[in-house]
C-alpha positions in Angstrom: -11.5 -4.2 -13.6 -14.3 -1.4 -14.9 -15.4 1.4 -12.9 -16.9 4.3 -14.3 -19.0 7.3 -13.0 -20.5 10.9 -13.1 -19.9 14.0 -11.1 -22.2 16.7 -11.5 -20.3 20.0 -10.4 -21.5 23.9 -9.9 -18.9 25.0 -12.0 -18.5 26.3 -15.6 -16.8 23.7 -18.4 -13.8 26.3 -18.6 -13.3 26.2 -14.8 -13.5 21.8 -14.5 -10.9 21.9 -17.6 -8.1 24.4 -16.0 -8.9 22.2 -12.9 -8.3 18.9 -14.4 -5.6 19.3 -16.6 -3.5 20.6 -14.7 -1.3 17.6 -13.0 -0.4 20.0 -10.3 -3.8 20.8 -8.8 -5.4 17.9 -10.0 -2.6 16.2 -8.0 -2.9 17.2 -4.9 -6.8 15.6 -4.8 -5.1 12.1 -5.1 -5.6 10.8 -1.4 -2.5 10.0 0.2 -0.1 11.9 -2.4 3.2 11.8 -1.5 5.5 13.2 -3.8 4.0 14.6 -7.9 6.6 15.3 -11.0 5.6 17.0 -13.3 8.2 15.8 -16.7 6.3 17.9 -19.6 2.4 19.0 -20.7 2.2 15.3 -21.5 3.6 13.1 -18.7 3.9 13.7 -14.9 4.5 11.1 -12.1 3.2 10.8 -8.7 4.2 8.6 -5.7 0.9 7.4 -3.0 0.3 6.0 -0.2 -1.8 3.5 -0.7 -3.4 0.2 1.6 -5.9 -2.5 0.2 -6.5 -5.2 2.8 -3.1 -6.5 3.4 -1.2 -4.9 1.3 0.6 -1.2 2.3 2.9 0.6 1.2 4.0 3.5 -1.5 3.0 2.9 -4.6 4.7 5.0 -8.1 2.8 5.4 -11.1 3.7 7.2 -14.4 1.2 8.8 -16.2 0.9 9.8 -20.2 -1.6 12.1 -21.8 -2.4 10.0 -24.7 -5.2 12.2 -26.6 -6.9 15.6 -25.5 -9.7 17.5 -27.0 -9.4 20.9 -24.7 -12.1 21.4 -23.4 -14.1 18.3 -23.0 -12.1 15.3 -23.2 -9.1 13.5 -22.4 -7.6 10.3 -22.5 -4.8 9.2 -20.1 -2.4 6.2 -19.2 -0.5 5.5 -16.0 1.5 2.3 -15.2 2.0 2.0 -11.5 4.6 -0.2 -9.4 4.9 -0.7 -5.8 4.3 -3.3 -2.4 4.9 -6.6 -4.7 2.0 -5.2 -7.1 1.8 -3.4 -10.3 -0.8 -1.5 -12.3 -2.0 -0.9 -15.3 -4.5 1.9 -16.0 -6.5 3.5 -19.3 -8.5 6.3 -17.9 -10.9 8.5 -20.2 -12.7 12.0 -19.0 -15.6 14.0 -20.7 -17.1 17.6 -19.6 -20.4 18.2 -20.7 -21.7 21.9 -20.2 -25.4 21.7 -18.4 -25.3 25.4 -18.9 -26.0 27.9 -15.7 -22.7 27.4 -14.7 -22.8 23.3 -14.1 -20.6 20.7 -15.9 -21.2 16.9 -16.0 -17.4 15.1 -15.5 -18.0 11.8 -17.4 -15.2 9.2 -16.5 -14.2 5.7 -16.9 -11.4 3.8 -15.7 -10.6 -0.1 -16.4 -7.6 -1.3 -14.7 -5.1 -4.8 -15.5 -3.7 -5.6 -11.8 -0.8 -7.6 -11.3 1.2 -9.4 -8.5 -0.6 -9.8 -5.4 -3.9 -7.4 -6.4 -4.3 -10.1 -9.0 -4.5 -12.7 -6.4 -6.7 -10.7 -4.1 -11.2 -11.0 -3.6 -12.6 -8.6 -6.0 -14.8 -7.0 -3.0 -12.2 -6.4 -1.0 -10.2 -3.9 -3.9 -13.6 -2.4 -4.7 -14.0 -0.9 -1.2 -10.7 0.3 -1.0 -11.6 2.0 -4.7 -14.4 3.3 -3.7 -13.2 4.9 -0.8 -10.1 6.5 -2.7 -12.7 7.4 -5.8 -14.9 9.2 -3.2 -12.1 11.1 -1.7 -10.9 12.2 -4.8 -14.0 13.5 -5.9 -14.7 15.4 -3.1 -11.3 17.0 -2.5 -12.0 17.8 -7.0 -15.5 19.1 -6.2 -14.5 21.2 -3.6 -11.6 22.8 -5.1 -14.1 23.6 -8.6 -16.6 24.5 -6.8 -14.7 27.6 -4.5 
């Protein structure tokens, strides 16, 4: 699964970095966040809550900071297990400075689900990724933007 997007924020490139690679704040915009480890600069894991259709429960996914080019782009991995399902996720971010304080945040995610996402309608995990992409990016706007 592909999903991909653009956020267009009022907020210097310098400002969006600190934001965004740090796992603590970053971390707290993950909608239902339960618990976030921070290991080293390179790995941290964080435990959600997380419900798509039938399936509910507390999910625990690892991530790894797999290549970085402060300030404009970084690459990550997370594996994630939990509720009979598991995850497997290759996420890439780029900041583009639009000058007069703006940045353009650049991402793209594809995802290999397992277990019982794997057996699930594709519309019915979009909605529930859309909803948890929008929250995310609000809660991130908001906290850049202030």
């Amino acid at each position: 699964m592909h999903i991909e997007g653009i956020q267009h924020l009022d907020a210097p490139v310098k400002k969006t970095w600190d934001f965004v690679s740090d796992p603590e704040k970053i971390g707290n915009c993950l909608p239902g966040l339960e618990r976030l480890e921070v290991k080293d600069s390179e790995n941290f894991v964080v435990t959600v809550k997380v419900g798509i259709s039938f399936i509910r429960g507390s999910f625990k996914f690892s991530f790894r900071l797999l290549d970085q080019t402060p300030p404009l782009y970084s690459r990550l991995e997370a594996t994630g297990k939990g509720a009979g399902v598991s995850v497997k996720l290759h996420t890439t971010m780029q900041l583009v400075d639009l000058g007069d304080n703006a940045t353009q945040l650049n991402w793209k995610a594809d995802a290999e689900l397992g277990g019982l996402l794997a057996e699930l309608s594709p519309s019915l995990i979009q909605n529930s990724i859309d909803k948890f992409t929008k929250e995310f990016f609000d809660c991130l706007k908001r906290q850049v933007e202030s």
